[in-house]
C-alpha positions as CSV (number, residue, x, y, z in Angstrom):
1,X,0.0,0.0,0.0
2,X,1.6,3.4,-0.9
3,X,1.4,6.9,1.1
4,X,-0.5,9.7,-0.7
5,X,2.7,12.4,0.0
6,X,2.6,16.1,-0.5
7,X,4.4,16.4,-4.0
8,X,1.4,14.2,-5.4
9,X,-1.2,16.3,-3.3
10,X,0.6,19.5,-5.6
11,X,0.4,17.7,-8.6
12,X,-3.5,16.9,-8.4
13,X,-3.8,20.6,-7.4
14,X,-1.7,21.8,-10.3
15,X,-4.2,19.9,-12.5
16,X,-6.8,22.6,-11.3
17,X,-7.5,25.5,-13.6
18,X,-5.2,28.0,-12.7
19,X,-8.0,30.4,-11.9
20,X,-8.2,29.2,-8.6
21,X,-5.2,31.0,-6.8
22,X,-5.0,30.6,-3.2
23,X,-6.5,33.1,-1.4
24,X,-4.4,32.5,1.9
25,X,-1.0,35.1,2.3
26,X,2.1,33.0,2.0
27,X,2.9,34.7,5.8
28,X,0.2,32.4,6.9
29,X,1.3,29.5,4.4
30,X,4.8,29.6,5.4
31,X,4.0,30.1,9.3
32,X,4.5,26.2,9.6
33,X,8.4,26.1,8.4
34,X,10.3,24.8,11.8
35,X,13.3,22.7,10.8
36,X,13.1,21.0,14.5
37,X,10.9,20.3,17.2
38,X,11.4,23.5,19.9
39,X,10.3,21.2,22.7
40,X,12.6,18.7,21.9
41,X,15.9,19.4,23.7
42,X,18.0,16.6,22.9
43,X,19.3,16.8,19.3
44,X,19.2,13.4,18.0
45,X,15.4,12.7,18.4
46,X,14.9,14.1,15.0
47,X,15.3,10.2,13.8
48,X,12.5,8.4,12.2
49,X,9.5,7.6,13.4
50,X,8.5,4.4,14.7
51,X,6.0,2.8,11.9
52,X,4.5,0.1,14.4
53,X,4.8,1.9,17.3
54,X,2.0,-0.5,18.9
55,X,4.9,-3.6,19.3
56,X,7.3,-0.9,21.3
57,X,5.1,-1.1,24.4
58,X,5.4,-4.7,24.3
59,X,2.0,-6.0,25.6
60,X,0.6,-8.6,23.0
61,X,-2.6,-8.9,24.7
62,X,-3.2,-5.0,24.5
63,X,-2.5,-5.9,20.2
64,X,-5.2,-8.5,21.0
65,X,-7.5,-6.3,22.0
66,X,-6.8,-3.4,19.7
67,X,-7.8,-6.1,16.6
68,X,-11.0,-7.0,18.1
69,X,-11.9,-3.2,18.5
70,X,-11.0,-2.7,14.9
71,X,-12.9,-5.8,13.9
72,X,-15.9,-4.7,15.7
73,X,-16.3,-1.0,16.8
74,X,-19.3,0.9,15.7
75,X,-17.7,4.5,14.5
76,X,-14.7,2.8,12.2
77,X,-17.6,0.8,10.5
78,X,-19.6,4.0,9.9
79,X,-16.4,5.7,9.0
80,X,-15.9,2.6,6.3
81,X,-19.5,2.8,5.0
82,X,-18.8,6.5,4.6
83,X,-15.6,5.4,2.5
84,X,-18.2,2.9,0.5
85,X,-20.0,6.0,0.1
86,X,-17.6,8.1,-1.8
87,X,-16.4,5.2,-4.1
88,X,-20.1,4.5,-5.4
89,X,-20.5,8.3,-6.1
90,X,-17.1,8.4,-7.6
91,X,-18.2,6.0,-10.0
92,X,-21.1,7.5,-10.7
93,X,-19.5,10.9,-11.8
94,X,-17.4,9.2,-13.9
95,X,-20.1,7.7,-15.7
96,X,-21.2,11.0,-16.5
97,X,-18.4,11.0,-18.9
98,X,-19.4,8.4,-21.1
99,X,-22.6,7.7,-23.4
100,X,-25.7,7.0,-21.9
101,X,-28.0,4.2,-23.5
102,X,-31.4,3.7,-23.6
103,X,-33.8,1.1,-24.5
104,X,-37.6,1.6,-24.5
105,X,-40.4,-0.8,-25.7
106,X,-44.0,0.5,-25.9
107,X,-47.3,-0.4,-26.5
108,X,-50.3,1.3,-27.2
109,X,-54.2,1.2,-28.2
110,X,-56.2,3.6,-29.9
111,X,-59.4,4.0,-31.9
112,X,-59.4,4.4,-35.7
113,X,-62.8,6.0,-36.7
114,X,-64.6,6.7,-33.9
115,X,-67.4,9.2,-33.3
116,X,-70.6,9.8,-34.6
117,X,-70.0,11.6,-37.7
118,X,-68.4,7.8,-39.2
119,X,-70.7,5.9,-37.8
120,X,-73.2,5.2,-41.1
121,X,-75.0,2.1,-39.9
122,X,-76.4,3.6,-37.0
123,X,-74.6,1.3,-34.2
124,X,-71.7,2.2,-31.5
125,X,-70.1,5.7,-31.7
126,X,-66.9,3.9,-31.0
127,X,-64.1,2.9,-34.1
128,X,-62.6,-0.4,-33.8
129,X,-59.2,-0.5,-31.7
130,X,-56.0,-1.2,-32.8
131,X,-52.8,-1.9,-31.3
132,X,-49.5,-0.1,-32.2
133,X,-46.0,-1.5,-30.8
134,X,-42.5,0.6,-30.7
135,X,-39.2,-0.2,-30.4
136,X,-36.5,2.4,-29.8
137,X,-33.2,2.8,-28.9
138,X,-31.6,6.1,-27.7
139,X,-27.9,7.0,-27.1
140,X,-27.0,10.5,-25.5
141,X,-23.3,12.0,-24.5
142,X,-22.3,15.4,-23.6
143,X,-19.0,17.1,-25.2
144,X,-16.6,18.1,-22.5
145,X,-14.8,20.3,-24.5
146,X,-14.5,22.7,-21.3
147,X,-13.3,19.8,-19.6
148,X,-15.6,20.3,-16.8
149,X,-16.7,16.8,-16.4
150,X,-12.8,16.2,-16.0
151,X,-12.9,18.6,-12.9
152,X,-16.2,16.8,-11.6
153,X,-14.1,13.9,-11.9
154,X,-11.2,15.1,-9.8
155,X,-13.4,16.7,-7.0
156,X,-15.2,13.2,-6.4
157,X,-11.8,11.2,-6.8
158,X,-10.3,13.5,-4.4
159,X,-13.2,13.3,-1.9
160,X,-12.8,9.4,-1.9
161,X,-9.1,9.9,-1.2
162,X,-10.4,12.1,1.5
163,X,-12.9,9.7,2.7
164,X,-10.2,7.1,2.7
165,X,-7.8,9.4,5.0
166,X,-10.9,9.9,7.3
167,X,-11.3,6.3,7.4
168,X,-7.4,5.6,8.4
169,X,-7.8,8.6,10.8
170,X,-10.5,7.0,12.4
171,X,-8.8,4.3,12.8
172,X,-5.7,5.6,14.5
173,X,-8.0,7.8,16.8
174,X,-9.6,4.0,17.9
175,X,-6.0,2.3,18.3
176,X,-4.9,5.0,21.0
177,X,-8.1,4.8,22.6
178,X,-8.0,1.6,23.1
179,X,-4.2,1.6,23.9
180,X,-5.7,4.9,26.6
181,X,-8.1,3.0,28.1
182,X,-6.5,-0.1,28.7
183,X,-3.8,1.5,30.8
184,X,-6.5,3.2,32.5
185,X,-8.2,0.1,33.3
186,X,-4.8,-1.3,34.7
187,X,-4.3,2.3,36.9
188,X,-8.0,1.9,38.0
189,X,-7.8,-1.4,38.9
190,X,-4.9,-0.5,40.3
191,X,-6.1,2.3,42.6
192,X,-9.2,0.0,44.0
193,X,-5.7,-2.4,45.2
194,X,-4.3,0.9,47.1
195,X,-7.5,2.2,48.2
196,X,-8.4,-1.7,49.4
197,X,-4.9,-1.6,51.6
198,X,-6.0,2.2,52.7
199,X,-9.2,0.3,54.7
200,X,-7.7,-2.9,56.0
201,X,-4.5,-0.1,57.2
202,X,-7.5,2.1,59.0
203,X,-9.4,-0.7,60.3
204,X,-6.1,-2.1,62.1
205,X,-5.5,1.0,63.5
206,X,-8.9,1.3,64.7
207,X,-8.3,-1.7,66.6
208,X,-5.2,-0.5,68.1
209,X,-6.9,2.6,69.0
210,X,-9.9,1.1,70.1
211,X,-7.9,-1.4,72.2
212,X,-6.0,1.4,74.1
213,X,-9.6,3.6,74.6
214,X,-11.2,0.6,76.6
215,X,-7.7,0.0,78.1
216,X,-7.4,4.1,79.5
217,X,-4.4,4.7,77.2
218,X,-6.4,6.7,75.0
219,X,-8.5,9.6,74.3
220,X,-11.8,9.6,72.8
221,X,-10.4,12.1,70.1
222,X,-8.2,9.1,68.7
223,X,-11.1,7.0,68.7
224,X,-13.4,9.6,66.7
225,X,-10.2,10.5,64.5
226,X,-9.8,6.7,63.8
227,X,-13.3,5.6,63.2
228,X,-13.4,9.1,60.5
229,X,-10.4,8.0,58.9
230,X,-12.0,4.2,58.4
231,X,-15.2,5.7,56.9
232,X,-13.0,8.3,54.3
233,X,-11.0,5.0,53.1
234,X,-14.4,3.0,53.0
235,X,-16.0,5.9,50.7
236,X,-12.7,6.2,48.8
237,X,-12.3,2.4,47.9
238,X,-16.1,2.5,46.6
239,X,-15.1,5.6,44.4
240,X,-12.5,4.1,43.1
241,X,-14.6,0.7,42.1
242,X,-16.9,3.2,40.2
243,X,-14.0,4.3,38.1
244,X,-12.8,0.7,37.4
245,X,-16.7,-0.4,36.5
246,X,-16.7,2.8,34.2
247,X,-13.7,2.2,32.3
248,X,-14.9,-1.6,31.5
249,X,-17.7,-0.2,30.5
250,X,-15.6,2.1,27.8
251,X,-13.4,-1.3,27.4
252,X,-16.7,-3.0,25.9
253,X,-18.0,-0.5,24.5
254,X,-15.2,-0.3,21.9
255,X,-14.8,-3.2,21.4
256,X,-18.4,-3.1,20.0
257,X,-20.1,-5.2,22.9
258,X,-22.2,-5.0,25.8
259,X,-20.8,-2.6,28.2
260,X,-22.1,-4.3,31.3
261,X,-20.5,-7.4,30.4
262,X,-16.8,-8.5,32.6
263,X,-13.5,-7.9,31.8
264,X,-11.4,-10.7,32.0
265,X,-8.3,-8.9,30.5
266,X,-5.5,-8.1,32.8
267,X,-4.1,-5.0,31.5
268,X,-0.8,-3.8,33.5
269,X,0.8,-0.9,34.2
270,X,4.2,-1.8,32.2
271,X,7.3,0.5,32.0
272,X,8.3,2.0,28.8
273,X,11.8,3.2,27.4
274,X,12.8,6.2,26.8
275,X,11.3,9.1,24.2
276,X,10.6,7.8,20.9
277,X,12.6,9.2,17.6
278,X,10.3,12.2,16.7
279,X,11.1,12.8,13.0
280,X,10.9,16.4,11.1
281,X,7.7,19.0,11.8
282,X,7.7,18.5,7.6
283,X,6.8,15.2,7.4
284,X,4.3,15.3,9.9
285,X,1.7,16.4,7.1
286,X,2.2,13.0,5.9
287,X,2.1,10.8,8.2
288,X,-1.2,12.4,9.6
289,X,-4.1,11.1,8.0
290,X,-6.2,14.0,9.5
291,X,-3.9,16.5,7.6
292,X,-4.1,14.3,4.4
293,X,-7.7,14.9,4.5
294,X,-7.9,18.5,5.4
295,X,-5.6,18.7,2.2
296,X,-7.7,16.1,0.1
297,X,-10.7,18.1,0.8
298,X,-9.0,21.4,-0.2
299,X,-8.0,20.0,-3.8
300,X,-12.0,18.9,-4.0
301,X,-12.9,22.3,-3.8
302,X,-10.8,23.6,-5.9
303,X,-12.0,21.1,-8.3
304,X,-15.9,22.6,-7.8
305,X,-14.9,25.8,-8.4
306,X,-13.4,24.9,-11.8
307,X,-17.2,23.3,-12.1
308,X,-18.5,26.0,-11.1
309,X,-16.6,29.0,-13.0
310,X,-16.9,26.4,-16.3
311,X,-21.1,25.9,-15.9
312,X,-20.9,29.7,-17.2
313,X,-19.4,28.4,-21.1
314,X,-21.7,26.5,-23.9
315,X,-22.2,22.6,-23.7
316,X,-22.7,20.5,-26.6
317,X,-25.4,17.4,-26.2
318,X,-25.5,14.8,-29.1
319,X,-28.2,13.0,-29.2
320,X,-28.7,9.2,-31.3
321,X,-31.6,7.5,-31.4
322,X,-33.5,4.4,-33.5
323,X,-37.0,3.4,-33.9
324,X,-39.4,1.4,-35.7
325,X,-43.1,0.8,-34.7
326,X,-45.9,-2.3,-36.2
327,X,-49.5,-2.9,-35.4
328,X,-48.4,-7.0,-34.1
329,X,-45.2,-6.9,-31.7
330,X,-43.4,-10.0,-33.6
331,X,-43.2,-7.5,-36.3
332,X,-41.4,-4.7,-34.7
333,X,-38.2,-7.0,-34.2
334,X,-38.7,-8.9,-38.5
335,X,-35.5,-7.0,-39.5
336,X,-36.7,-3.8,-41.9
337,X,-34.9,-1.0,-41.7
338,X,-35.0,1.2,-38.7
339,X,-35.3,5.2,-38.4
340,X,-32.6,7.2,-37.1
341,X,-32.1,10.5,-35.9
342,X,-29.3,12.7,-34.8
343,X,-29.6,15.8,-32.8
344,X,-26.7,18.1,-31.8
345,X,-27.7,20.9,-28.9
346,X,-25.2,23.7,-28.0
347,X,-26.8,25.4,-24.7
348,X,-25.5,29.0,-24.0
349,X,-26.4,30.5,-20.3
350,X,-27.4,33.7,-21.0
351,X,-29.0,35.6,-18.0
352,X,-30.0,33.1,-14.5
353,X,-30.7,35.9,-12.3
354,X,-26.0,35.7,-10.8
355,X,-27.1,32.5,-9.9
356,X,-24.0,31.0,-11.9
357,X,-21.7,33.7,-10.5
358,X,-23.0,33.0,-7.2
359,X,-22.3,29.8,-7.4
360,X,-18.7,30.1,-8.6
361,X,-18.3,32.7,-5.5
362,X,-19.7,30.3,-3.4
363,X,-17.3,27.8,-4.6
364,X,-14.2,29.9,-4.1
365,X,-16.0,31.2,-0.5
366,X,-15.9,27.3,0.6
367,X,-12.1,26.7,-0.9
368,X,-10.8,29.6,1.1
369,X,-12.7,28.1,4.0
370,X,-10.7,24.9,4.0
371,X,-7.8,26.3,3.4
372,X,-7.7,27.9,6.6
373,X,-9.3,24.9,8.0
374,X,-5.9,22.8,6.8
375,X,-3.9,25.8,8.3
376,X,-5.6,25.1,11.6
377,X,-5.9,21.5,11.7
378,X,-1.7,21.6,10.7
379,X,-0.6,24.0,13.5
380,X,-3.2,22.0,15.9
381,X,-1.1,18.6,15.0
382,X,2.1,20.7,15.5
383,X,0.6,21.8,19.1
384,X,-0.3,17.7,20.0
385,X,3.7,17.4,19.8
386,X,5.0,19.7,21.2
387,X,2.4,19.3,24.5
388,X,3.0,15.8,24.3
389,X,7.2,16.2,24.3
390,X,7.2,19.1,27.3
391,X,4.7,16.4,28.9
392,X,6.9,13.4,28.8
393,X,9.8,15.1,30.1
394,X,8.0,17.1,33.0
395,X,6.9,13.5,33.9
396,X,10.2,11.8,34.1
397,X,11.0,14.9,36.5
398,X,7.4,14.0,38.3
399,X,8.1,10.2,38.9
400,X,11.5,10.7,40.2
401,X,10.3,12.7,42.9
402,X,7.3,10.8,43.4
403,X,9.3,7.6,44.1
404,X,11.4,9.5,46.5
405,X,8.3,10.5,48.1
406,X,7.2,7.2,48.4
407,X,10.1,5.6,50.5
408,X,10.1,9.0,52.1
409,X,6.7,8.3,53.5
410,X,6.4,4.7,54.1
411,X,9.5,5.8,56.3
412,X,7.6,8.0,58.0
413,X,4.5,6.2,58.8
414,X,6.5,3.0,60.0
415,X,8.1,5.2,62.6
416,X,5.2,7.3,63.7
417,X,3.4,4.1,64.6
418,X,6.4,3.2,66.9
419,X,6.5,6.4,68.4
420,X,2.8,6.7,69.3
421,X,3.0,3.1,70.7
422,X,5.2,4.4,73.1
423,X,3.6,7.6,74.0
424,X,5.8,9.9,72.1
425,X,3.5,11.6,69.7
426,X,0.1,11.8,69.3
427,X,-2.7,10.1,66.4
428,X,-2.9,13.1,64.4
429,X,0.3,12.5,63.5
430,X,0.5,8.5,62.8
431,X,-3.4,9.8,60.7
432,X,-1.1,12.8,58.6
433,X,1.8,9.8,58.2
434,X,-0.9,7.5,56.9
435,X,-2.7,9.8,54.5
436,X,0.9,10.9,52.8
437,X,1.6,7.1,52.4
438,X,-1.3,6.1,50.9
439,X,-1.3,9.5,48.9
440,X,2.0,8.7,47.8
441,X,1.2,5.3,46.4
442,X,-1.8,6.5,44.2
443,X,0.8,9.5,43.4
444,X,2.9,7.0,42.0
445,X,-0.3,4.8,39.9
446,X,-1.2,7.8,38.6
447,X,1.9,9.4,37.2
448,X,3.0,5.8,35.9
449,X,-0.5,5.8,34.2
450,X,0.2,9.1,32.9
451,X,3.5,8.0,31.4
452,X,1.7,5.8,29.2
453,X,-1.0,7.9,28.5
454,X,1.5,10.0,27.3
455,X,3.6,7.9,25.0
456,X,0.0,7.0,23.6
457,X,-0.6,10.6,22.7
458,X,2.7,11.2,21.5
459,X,2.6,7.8,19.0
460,X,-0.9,9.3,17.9
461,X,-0.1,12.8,17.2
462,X,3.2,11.8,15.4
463,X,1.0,10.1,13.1
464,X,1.9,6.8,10.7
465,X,0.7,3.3,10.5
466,X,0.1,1.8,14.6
467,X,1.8,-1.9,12.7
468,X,3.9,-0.8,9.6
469,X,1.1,-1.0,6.9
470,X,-2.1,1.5,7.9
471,X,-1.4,3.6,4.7
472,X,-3.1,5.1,2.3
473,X,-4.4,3.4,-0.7
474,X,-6.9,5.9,-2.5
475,X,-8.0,4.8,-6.1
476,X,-7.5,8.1,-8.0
């Protein structure tokens, strides 16, 4: 399969009648011209990009589950119908190139004779019927001499192509969601394992607590403080199972089936390597599908408005057709000689009201629309990059800490408990060292979550096939 690039994109557009100029100032058209990405501070990540990114994170049951969603999943089936769609109509255009045939057979019954000035004998005002048979054929083409068919022809072979990108877009927007969600399952389910150690942690220092109340070694304050703290990590664990149900429910749900139904996956929350090789800004507009069909649907309409600016000029209609006609239907097919006619019609538009000049400045209204649109959509993909470099290394900075803040803590609440056993501080403060633990460990779930998360993000807005083969394969 072969990758619809830029130069080829230029060439269809050069194909265009030259009266459709760009509206857009080159300022704005060269605003896109950075050699490197700014975010990126290391110098060699300007390598290529990863074309089956989906095998780097090394989790075959996440591919697994990625090919039943693109098997199954609702929108990418729309988004393939869609692609349907735009082949049948492309055909159809081009049929409007070519001759159209006709065949018509007919039958008919009159009266020869009738009325009451013919009718000498004095019986029925009616003649006597007879039946009259016809066989024609009929053959009509249209010049294109303007070659305005030829531009219809473009603008619906370059909506397939966009139709196809949409399609492959589609598809990569499902991949990373599914990739997203799985690795959120895996934190969720991960978080209801932290929150679940938060109760039985509370509920062991209730007993402590409780033990020491009934023994006189402590205050009903602990006890209170103690029996609060059991009931925030009781509401906290049932939170967190509400998440975990939720995201299953997105789990099924893209994979097309019934979103109360188990998981029985066991996503995890794996480490990843270091920053992918980022490639060049440049050829980010074609690796991106999105872009590819921003820039597909830009060539349609400047295709249109060729149609539209030519629907102003004469077209020629040449019209064939054969006949013959017999009162008994075996005799309209015994071989005499048919009749023929030819008809040539030249059509001139010579006053509609500006309603052809307002449809070719409607046309050129709608190009200059998607031009900016392609401007927009190109700086937005530019953005997704750079957001998604600056995020994965603020989050190498975040985990380090984060891990130090870990030990720091469990540290801290192993030796508070000791020292309030013997007397030496009070609960508030094993409660504080307990909440910065725990804290600490969903700290850590989260940030590893967002790690992948983020390589997700980064592997989706760089663009390019998720296995080394999702290209583009329009048939222009």
């Amino acid at each position: 399969m072969r990758q619809i690039s830029l130069k080829i994109c230029a060439m269809l557009c050069a194909l265009v009648t030259g009266a459709c100029v760009s509206p857009v100032p080159e300022s704005l058209r060269a605003a896109n011209g950075e050699t490197r990405w700014v975010r990126a501070v290391d110098s060699d990540a300007t390598g290529e990009v990863s074309e089956a990114w989906l095998t780097t994170l090394g989790d075959a049951e996440l591919e697994a589950t990625i090919g039943q969603a693109l098997s199954n999943n609702y929108a990418l089936a729309q988004a393939a119908a869609r692609m349907e769609q735009a082949w049948f109509t492309l055909k159809t255009t081009r049929a409007a190139s070519l001759p159209a045939v006709s065949l018509t057979l007919d039958s008919s019954r009159r009266r020869i004779g009738a009325g009451p000035q013919n009718n000498n004998f004095g019986g029925s005002a009616g003649g006597e019927p007879i039946d009259v048979f016809g066989l024609g054929l009929d053959i009509v083409w249209q010049a294109d001499i303007w070659r305005e068919l030829s531009a219809a022809n473009r603008s619906a072979a370059l909506t397939y192509a966009a139709a196809e990108a949409a399609y492959l877009d589609q598809r990569r927007r499902l991949v990373a969601s599914v990739a997203r969600n799985w690795f959120a399952l895996a934190a969720a389910r991960a978080q209801v394992e932290v929150a679940a150690l938060r109760v039985a942690n509370a509920k062991d220092s209730l007993e402590i607590v409780e033990s020491g109340y009934r023994s006189g070694i402590n205050e009903a304050l602990d006890l209170y403080l103690a029996r609060n703290t059991l009931a925030n990590a009781e509401n906290n664990l049932a939170a967190s199972e509400q998440i975990v149900a939720e995201t299953e429910a997105t789990y099924q749900l893209l994979r097309a089936n019934y979103p109360g139904t188990p998981v029985e996956a066991t996503p995890t929350l794996r480490d990843v390597d270091q920053r992918p090789q980022l490639g060049l800004p440049a050829t980010l507009v074609t690796r991106r599908a999105d872009l590819q069909q921003a820039w597909l649907n830009l060539l349609a309409a400047n295709a249109d408005l060729a149609v539209a600016h030519k629907q102003r000029f004469p077209s020629i209609t040449l019209r064939a057709g054969s006949s013959d006609s017999a009162d008994l239907f075996p005799d309209v097919f015994d071989g005499t000689p048919l009749g023929w006619t030819l008809i040539g019609t030249v059509i001139q538009p010579v006053w509609e009201a500006g309603r052809l000049r307002a449809n070719t400045d409607r046309a050129r209204a709608r190009m200059r629309e998607l031009e900016y649109l392609y401007l927009e959509a190109a700086n937005q993909a530019f953005a997704e990059v750079e957001n998604a470099i600056s995020q994965h290394d603020a989050l190498a900075l975040r985990i380090g800490a984060a891990q130090q803040g870990l030990v720091d803590a469990e540290s801290a609440l192993r030796l508070s408990l000791e020292q309030y056993q013997s007397g030496l501080v009070n609960y508030a403060t094993v409660l504080e060292s307990q909440r910065r633990a725990f804290d600490a460990r969903a700290t850590m779930v989260d940030l590893r979550n967002q790690r992948l998360q983020n390589r997700v993000d980064l592997f989706e807005a760089l663009g390019g096939a998720y296995n080394g083969s999702d290209h583009m394969d329009a048939k222009l």
